[in-house]
C-alpha positions in Angstrom: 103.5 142.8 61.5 104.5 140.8 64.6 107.1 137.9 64.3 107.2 134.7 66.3 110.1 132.5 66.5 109.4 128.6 66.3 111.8 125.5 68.0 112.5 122.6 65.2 111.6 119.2 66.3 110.9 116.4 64.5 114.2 116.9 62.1 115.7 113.9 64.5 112.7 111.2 63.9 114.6 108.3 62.5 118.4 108.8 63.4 120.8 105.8 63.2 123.5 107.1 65.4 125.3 110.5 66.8 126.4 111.2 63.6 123.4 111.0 61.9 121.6 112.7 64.3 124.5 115.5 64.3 124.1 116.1 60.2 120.5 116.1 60.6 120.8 119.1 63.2 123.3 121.1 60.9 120.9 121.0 57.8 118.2 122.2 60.6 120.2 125.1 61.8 121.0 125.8 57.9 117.7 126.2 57.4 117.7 129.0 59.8 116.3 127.7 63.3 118.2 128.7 66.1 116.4 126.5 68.6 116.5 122.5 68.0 114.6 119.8 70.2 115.2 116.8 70.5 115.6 113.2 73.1 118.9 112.0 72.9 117.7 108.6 75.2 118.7 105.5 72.7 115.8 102.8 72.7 113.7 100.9 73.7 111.8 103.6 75.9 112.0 102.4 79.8 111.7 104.4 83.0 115.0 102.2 84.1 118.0 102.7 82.3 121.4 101.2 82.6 124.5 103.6 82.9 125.5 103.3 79.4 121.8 104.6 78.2 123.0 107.6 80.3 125.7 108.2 78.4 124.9 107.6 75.4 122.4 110.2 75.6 125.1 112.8 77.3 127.1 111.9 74.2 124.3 112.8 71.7 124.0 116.0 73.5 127.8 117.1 73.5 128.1 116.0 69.8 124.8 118.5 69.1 126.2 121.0 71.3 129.6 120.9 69.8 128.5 120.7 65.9 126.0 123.7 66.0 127.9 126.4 67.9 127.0 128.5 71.4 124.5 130.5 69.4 121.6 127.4 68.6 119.7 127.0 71.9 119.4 123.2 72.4 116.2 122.0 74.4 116.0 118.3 75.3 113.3 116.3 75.9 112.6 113.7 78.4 109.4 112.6 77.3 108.2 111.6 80.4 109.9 108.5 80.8 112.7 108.8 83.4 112.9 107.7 87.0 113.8 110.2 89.4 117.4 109.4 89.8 118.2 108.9 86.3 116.7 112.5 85.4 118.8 113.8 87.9 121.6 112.1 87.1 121.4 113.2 83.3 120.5 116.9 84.1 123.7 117.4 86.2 125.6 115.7 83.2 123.8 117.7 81.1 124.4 121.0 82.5 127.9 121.8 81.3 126.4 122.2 77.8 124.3 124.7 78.9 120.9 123.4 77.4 118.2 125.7 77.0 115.6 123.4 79.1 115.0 119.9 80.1 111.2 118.8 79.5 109.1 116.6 81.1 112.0 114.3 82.7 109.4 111.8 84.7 106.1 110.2 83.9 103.6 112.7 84.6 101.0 110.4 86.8 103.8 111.6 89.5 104.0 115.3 89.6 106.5 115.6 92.7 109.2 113.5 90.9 109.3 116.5 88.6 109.7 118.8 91.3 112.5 116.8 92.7 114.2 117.2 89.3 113.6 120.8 89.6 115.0 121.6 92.6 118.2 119.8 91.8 119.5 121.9 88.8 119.8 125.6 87.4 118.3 124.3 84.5 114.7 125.4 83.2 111.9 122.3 83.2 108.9 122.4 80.8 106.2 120.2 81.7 102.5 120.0 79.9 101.7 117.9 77.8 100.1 115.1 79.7 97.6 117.8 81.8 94.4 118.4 79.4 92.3 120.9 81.4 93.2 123.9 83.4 92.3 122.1 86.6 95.6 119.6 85.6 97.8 122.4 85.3 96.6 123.9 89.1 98.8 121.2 90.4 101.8 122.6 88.2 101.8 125.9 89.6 100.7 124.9 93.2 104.0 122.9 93.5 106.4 124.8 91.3 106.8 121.8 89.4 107.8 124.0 86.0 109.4 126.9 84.8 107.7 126.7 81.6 105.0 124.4 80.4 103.8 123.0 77.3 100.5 123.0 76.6 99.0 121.8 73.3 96.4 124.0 71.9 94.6 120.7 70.4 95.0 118.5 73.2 93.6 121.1 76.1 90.5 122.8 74.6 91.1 124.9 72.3 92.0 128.7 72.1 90.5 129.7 75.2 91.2 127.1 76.9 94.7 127.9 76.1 94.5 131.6 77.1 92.9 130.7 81.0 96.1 128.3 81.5 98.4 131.2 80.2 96.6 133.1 82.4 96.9 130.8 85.3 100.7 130.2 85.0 101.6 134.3 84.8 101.2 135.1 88.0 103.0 131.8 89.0 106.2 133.2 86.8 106.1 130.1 84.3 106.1 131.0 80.8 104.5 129.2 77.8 105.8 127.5 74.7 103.2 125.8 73.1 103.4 122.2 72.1 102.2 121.9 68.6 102.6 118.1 67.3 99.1 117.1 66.6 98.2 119.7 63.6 101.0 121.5 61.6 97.9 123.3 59.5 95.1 124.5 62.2 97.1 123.9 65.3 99.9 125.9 64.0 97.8 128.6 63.1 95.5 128.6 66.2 99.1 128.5 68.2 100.5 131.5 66.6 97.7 133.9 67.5 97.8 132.4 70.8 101.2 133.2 71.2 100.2 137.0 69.9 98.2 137.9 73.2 99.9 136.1 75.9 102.7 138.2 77.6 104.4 135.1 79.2 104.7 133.5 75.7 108.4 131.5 75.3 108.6 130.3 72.2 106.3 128.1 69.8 107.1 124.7 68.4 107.3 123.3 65.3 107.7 119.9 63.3 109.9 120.5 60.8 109.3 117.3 59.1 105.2 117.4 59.0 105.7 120.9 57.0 105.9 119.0 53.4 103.8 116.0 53.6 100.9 118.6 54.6 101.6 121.6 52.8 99.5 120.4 49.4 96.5 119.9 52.1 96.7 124.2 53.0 95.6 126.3 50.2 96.4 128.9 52.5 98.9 128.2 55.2 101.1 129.6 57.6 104.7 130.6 56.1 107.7 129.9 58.5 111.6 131.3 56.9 114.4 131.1 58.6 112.6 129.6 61.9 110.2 132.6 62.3 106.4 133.5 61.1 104.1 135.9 60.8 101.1 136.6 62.5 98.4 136.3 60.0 96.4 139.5 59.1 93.6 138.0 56.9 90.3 136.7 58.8 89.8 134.2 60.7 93.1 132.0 61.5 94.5 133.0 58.7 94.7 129.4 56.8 92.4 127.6 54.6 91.9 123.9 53.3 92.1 122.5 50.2 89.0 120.2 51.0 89.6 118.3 47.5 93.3 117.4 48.5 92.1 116.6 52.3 89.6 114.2 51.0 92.1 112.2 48.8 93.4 111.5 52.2 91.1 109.7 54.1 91.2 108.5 57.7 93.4 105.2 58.5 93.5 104.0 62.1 97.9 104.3 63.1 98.9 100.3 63.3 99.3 99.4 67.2 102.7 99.2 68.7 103.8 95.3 68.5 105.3 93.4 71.1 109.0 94.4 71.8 111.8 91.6 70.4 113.3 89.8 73.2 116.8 91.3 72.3 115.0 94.3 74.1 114.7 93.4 77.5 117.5 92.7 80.3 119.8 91.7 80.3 120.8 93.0 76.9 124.4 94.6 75.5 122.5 97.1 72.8 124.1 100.0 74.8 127.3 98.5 75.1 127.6 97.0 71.1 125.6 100.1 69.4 125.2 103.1 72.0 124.3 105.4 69.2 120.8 103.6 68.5 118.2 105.9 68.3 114.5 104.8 69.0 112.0 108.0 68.7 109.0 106.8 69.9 
């Protein structure tokens, strides 16, 4: 039976400060992952960040870095939202820890920013999560934008929509680790086999904190221990629904986003006062 191995996100949704967000990565890595994910950037999300902002995420990551140990790979995310001289400025900060990758630094509608970023550091980019077809990764590869991308097998298509993009970055040399936010039940499963047949596979992703609230929902789901699953060996994905539970939960439209408070915008001292504020939007 084959074994995958799965990067923790989510355990970081909701952090006050460093410290919290350092005790929330411990109990991760007790729980056996040795790959964490996470964005470090205090709020409110801009593309324009003071110099403090810049810190305060370097900080997060040396207080991550130094808590865990050399052995838990640490992968930051970007999450699209930096300008191009802020990403490079944090990267080369960011190096000395040694991070595992930096992903998706610059808002994708700009795919050369990214390359920019690339070709200033050592350190691996992922990007893939705002293309949707194969014909927006082409792009990727064309300009050697990525060393891995991120893909997510319920945003792009499906399974075989996920197998001709793996195909298409092989022979580029970029390797896969698939996203895998928008379905810890189906997605997850449908990701695992994935990951089973494509020989530039990374590693798979995983929200550690959308594995309880669902697991009532899968009378048959996949089991992760100690940051690794199993390839399912029954038919079909593997998984099955409890259609009774699902239907005690039905569709509500996510409330809108409201306006931001004032105390938000420039000029503002919410680096300066409280640089460990966290906003994971």
């Amino acid at each position: 039976m084959k074994k995958f191995a799965f990067n923790a996100n989510g355990w970081w949704f909701g952090a006050k400060s460093i410290d919290d967000t350092v005790k929330r990565a411990l109990n991760v890595v007790a729980q056996g992952y040795d790959a964490i994910k996470w964005n470090p950037f205090p709020g409110p999300w801009r593309t324009f960040i003071s110099r403090a902002d810049e810190t305060a995420a370097v900080e997060n990551v040396k207080a991550v870095s130094e808590a865990v140990g050399p052995n838990v790979e640490l992968l930051i995310d970007g999450h699209r939202r930096l300008a191009l001289n802020h990403a490079i400025r944090v990267i080369e900060r960011l190096e000395e820890y040694d991070i595992g990758w930096y992903e998706e630094p610059c808002p994708p509608e700009n795919i050369d920013l990214t390359v920019e970023v690339k070709r200033s550091t050592h350190t691996p980019i992922v990007l893939g999560e705002a293309p949707y077809t194969k014909e927006g990764f082409v792009p990727v590869f064309e300009k050697h934008a990525a060393d891995i991308i991120n893909p997510d097998i319920c945003a792009v298509g499906g399974l075989l929509s996920m197998l001709e993009i793996a195909a298409l970055a092989a022979p580029h040399g970029v390797a896969v680790t698939p996203h895998n936010y928008n379905s810890p039940i189906v997605g997850l499963a449908a990701t695992v086999h994935l990951s089973a047949v494509i020989p530039n596979f990374n590693i798979a992703e995983v929200f550690v904190n959308l594995i309880e609230p669902t697991q009532s929902i899968a009378s048959q789901g996949i089991t992760i221990a100690s940051g690794w699953a199993d390839v399912p060996e029954v038919p079909g994905l593997g998984i099955d629904l409890d259609i009774n539970e699902l239907k005690k939960r039905p569709y509500s439209p996510l409330p809108g986003k409201g306006l931001r408070d004032y105390r938000e915008e420039f000029p503002r001292k919410v680096a300066a006062v409280a640089p460990n504020v966290f906003n994971p939007a």
